[in-house]
N, CA, C and O atoms as a MOPAC input file, in Angstrom:
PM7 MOZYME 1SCF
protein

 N    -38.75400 1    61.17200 1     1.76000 1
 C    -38.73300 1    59.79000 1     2.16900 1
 C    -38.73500 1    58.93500 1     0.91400 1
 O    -39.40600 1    59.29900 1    -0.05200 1
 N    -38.03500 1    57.84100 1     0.87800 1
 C    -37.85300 1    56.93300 1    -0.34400 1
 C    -38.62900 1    55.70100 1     0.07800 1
 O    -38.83100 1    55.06500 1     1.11200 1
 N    -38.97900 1    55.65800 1    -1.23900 1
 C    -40.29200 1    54.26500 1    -1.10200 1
 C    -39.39400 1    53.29100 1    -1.64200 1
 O    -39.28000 1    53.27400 1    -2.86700 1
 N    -38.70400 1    52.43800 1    -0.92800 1
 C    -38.36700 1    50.75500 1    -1.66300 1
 C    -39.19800 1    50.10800 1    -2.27300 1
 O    -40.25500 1    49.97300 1    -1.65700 1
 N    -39.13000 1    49.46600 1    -3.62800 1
 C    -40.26900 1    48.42100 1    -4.02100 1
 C    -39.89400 1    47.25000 1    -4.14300 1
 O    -39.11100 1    46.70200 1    -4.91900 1
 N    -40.57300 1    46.86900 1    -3.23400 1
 C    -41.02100 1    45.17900 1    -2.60300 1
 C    -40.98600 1    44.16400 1    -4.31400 1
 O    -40.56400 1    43.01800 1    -4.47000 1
 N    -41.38200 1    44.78200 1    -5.01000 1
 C    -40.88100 1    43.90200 1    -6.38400 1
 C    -39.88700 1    43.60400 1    -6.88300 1
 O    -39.06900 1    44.50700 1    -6.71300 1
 N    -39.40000 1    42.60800 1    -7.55800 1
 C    -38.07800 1    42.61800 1    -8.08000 1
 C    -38.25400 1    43.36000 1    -9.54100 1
 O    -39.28600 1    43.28600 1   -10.20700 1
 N    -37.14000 1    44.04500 1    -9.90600 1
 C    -37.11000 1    43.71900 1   -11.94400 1
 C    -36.88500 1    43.12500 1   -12.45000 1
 O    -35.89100 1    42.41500 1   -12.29600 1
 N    -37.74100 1    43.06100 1   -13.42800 1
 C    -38.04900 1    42.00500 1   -14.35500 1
 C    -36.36300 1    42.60800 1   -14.80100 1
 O    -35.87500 1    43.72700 1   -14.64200 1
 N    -35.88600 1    41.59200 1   -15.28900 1
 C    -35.26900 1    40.92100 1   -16.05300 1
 C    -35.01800 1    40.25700 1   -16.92200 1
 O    -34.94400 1    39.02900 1   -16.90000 1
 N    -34.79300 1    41.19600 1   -18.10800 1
 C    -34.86300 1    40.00700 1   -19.45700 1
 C    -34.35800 1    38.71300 1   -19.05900 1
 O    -33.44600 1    38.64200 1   -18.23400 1
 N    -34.77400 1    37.88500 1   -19.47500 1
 C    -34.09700 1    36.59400 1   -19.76500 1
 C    -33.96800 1    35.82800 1   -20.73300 1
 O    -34.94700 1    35.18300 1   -21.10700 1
 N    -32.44200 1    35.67600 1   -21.53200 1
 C    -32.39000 1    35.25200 1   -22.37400 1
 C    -32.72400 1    33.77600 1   -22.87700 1
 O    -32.62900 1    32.89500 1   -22.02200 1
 N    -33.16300 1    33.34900 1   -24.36700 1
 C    -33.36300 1    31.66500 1   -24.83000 1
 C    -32.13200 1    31.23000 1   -24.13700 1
 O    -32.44900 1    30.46300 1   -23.22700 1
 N    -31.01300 1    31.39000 1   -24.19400 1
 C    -29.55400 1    30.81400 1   -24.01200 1
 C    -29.67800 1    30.48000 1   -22.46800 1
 O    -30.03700 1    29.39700 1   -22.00700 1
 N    -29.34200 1    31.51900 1   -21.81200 1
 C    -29.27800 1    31.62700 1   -20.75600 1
 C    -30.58600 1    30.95000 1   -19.72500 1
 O    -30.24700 1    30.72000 1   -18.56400 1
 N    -31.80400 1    30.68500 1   -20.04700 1
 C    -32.25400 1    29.89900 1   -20.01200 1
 C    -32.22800 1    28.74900 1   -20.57000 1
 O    -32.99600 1    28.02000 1   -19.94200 1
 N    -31.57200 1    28.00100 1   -21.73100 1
 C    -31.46600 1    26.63600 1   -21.83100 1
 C    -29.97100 1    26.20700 1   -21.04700 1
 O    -29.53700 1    25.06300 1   -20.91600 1
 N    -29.51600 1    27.11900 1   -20.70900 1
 C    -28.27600 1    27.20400 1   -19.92800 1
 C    -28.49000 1    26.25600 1   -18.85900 1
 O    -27.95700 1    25.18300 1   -18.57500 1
 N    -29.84900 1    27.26300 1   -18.10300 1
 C    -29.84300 1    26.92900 1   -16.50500 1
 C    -30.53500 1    25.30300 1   -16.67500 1
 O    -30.12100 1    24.38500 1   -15.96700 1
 N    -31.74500 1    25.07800 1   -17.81200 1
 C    -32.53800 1    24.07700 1   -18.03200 1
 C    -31.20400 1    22.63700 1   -18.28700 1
 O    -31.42100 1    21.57300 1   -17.70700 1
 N    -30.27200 1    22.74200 1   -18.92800 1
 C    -29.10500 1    21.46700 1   -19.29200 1
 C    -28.85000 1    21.98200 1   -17.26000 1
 O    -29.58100 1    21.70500 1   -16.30800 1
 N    -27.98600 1    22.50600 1   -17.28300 1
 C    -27.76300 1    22.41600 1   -15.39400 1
 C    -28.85500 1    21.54400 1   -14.85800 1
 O    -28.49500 1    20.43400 1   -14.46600 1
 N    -30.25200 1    21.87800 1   -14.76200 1
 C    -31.09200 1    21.33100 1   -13.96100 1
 C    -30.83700 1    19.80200 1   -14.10600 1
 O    -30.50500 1    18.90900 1   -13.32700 1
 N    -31.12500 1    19.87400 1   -15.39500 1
 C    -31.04800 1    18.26900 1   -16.24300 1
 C    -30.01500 1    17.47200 1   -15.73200 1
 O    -30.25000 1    16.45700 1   -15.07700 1
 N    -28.88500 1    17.86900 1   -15.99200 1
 C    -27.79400 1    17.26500 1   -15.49500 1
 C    -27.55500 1    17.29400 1   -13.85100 1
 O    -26.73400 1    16.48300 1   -13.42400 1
 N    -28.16200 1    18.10100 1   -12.97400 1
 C    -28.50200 1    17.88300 1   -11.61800 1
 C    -29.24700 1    16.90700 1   -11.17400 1
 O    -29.03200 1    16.07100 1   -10.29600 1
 N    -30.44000 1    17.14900 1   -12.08900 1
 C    -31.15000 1    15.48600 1   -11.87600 1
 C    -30.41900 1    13.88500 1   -12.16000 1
 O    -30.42900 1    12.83500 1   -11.51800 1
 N    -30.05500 1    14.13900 1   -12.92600 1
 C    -29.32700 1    13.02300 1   -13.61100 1
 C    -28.62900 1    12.68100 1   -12.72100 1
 O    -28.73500 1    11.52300 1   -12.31800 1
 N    -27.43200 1    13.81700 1   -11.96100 1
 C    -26.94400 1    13.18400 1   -11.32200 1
 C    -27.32700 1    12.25200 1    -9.55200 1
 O    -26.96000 1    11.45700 1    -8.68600 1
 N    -27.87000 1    12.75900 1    -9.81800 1
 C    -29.19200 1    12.76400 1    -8.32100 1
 C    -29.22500 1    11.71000 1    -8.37800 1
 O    -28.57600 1    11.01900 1    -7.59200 1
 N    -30.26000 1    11.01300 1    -9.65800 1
 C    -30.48900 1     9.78500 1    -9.65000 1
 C    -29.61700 1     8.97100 1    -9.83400 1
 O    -30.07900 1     7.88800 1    -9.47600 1
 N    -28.02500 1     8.78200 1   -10.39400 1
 C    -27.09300 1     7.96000 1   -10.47800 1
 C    -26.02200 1     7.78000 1    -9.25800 1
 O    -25.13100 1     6.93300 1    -9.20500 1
 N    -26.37300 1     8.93200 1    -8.14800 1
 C    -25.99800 1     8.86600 1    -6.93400 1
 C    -26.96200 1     7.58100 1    -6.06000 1
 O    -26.59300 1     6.60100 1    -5.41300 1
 N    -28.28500 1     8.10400 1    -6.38800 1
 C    -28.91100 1     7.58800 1    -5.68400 1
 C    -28.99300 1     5.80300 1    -6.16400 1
 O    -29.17600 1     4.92100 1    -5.32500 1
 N    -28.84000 1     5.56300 1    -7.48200 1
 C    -28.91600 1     4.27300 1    -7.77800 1
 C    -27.03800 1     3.47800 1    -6.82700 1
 O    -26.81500 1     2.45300 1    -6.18100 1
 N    -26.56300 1     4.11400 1    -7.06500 1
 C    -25.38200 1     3.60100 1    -6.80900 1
 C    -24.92000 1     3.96500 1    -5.45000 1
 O    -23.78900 1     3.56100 1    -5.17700 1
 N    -25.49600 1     4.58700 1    -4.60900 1
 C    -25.93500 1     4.08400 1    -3.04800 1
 C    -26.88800 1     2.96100 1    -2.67000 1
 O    -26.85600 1     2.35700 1    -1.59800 1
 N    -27.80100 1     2.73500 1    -3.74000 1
 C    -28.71400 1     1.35200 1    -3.01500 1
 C    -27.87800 1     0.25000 1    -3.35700 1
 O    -27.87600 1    -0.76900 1    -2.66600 1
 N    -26.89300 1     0.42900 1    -4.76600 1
 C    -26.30600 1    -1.12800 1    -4.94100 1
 C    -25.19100 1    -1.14700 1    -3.90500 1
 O    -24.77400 1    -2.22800 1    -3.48900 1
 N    -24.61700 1     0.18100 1    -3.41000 1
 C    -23.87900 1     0.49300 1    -2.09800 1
 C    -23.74600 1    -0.86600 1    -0.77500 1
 O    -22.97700 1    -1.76000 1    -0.41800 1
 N    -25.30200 1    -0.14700 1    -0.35700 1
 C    -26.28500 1    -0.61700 1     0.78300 1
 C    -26.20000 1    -2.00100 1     0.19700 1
 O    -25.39100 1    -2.67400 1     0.83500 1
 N    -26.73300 1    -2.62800 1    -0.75400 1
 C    -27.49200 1    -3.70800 1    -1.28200 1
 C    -26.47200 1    -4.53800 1    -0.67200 1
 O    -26.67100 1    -5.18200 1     0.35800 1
 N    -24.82400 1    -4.50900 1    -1.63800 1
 C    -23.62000 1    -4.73500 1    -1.15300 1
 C    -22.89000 1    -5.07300 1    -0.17000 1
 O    -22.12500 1    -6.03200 1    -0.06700 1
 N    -23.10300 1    -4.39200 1     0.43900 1
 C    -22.83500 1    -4.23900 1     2.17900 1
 C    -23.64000 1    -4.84000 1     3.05400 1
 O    -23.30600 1    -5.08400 1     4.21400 1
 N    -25.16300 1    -5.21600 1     2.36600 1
 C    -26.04400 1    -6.03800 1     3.02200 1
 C    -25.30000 1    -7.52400 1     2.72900 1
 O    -25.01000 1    -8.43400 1     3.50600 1
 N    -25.16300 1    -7.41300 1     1.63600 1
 C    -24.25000 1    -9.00300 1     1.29100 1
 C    -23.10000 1    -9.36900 1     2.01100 1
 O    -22.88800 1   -10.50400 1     2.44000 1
 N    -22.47600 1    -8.54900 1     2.11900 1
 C    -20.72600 1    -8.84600 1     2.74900 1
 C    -21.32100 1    -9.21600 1     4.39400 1
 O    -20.95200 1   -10.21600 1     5.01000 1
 N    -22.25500 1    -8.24400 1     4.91100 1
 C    -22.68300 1    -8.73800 1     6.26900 1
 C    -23.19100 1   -10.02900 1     6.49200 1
 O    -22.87900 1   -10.75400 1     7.43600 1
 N    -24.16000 1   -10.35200 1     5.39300 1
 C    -24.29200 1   -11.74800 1     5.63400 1
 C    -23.84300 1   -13.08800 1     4.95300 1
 O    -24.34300 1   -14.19100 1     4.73200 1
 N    -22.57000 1   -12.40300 1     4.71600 1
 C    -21.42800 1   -13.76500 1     4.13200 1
 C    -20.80500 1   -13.75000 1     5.45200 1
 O    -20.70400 1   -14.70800 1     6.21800 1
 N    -20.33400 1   -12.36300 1     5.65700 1
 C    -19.31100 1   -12.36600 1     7.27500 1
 C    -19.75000 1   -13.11300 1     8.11100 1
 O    -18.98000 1   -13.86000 1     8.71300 1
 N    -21.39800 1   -13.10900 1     8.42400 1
 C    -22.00300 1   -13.71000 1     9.59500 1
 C    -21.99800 1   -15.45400 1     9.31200 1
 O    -21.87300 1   -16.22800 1    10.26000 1
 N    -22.16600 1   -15.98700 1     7.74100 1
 C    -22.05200 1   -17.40500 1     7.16800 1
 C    -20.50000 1   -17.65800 1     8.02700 1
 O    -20.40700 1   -18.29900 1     9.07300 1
 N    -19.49800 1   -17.07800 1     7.40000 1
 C    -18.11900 1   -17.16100 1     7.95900 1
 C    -17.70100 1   -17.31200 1     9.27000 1
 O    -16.80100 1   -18.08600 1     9.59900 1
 N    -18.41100 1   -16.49600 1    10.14700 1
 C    -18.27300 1   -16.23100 1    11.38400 1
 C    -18.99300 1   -17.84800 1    12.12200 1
 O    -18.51700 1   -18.32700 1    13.15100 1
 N    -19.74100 1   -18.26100 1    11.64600 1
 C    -21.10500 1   -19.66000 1    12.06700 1
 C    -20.07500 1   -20.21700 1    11.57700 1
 O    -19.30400 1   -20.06000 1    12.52400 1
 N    -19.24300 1   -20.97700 1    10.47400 1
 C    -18.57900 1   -21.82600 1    10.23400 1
 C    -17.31200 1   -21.85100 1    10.41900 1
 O    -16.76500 1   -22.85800 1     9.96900 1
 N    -16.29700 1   -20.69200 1    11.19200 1
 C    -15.29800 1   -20.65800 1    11.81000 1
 C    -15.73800 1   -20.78200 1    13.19000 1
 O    -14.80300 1   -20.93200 1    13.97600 1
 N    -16.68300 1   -20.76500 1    13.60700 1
 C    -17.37700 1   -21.32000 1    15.06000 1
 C    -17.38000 1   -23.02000 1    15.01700 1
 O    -16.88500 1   -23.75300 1    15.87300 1
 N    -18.12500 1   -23.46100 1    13.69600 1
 C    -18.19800 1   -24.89000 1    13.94100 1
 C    -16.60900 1   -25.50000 1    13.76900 1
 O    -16.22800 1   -26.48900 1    14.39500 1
 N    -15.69000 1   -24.68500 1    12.74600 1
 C    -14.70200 1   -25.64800 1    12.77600 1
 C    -13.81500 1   -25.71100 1    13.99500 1
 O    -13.16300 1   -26.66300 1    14.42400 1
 N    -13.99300 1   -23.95300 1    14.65600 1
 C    -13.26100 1   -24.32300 1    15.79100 1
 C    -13.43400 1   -25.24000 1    17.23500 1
 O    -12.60800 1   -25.60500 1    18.07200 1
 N    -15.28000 1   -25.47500 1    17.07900 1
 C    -15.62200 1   -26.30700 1    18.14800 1
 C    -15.16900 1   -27.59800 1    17.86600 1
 O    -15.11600 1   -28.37100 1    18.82300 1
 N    -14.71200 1   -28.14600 1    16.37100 1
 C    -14.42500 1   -29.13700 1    15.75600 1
 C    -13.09300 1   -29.54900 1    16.11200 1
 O    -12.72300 1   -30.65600 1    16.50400 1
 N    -12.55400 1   -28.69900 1    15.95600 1
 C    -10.67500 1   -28.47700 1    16.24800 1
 C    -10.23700 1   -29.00400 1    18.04000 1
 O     -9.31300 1   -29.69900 1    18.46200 1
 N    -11.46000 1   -28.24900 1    18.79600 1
 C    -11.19900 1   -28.62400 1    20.32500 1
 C    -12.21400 1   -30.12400 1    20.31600 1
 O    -12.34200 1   -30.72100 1    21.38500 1
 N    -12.62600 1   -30.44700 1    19.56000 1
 C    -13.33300 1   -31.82200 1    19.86100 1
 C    -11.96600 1   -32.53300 1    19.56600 1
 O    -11.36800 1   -33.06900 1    20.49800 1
 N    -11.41300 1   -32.55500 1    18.18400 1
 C    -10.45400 1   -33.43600 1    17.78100 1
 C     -9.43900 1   -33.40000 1    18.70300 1
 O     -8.77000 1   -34.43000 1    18.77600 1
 N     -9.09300 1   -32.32900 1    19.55700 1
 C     -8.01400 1   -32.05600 1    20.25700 1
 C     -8.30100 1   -32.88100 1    21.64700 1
 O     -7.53200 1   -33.80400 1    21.91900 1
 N     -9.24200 1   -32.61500 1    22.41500 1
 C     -9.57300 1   -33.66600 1    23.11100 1
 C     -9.41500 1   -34.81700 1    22.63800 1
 O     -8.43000 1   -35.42400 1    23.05600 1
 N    -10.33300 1   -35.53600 1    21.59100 1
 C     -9.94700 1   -36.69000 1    21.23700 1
 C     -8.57900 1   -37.23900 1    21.32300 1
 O     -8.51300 1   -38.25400 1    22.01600 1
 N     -7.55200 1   -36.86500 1    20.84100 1
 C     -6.45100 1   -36.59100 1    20.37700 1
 C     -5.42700 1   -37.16000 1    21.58600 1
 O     -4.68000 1   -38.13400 1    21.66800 1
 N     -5.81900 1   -35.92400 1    22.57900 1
 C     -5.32800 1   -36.38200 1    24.30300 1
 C     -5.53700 1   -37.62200 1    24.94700 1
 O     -4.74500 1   -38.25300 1    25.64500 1
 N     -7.28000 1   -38.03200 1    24.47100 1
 C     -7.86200 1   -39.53800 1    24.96600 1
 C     -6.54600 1   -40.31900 1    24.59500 1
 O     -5.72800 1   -40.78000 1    25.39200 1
 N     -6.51500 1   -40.36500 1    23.37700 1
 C     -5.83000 1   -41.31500 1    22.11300 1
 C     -4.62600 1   -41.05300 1    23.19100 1
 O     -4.57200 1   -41.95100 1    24.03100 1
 N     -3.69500 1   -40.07000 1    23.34500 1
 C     -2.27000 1   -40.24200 1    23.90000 1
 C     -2.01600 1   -40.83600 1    25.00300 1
 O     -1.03200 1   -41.49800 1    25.33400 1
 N     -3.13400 1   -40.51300 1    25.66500 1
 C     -3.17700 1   -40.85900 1    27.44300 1
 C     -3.31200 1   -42.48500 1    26.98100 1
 O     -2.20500 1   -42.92700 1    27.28800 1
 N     -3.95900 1   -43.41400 1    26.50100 1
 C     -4.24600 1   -44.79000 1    26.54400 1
 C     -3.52100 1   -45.27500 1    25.65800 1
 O     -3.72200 1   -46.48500 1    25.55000 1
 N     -2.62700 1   -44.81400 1    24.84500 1
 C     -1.31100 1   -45.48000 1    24.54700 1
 C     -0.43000 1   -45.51600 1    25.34000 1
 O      0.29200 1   -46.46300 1    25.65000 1
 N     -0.46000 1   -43.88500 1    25.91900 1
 C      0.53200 1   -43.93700 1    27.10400 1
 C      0.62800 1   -45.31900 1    28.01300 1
 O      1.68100 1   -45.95600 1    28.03500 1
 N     -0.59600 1   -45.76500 1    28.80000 1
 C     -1.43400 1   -46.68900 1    29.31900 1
 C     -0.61700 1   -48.10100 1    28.73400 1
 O      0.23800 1   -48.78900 1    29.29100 1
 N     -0.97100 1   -48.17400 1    27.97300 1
 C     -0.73400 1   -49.37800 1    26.73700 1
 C      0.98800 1   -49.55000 1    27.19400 1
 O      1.43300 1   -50.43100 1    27.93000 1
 N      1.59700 1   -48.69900 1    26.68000 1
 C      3.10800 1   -48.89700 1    26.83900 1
 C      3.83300 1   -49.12000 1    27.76800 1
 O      4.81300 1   -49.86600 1    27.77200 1
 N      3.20500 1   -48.18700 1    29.05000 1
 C      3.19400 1   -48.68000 1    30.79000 1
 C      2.91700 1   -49.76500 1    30.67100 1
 O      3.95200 1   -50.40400 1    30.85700 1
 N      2.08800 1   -50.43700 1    30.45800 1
 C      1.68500 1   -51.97400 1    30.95200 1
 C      2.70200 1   -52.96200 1    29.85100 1
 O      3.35200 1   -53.91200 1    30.28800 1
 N      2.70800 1   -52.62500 1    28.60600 1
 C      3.96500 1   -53.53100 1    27.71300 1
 C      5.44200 1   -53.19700 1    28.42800 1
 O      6.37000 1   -53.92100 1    28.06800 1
 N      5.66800 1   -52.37700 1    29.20200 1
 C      7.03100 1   -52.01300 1    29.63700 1
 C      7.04000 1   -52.98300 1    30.87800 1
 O      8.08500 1   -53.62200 1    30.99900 1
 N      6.07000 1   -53.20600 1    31.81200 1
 C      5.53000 1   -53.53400 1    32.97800 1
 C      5.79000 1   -55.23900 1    32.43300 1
 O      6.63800 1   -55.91200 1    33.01800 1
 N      5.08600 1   -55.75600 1    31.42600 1
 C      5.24400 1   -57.25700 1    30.82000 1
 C      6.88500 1   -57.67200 1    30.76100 1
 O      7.66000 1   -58.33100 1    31.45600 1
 N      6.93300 1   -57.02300 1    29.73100 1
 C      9.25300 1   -57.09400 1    29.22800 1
 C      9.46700 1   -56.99800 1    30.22600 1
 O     10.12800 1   -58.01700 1    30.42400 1
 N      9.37600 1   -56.14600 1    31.75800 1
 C     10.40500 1   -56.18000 1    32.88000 1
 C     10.26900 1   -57.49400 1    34.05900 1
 O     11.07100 1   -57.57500 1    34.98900 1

């Protein structure tokens, strides 16, 4: 019967090959954190554009309630010239 051992072997490990894996780590971190900085200015970003869109959205609301005010107005104004010219046509005849 063969006994497996539950240990691993040791394994030399070389200076190199360990400053190998240590620059990897390093540069894993590194990148970690320059992911992670440049997802919050991401987010940050995108928090901004949402609330310019929503500024935009409130003031293409007011100009368009503005646009149907003037437009009404506009109709008043035609209809009582209209008015006006009926009754000067009505005088001359």
């Amino acid at each position: 019967m063969s006994m497996l051992s539950l240990e691993e072997p040791e394994v030399p490990v070389e200076a190199d090959d360990f400053s190998a894996l240590e620059q990897r780590i390093v540069r894993a971190v590194e990148l970690v954190k320059s992911e992670r900085a440049a997802r919050a200015e991401a987010e940050q970003s995108a928090a901004q554009f949402r609330q310019t869109a929503e500024e935009k959205s409130a003031a293409l609301e007011q100009a368009q309630e503005q646009l149907r005010a003037l437009e009404r107005e506009r109709e008043q104004v035609r209809h009582r010239v209209e008015r006006l010219l009926k009754q000067l046509d009505e005088i001359a005849s």
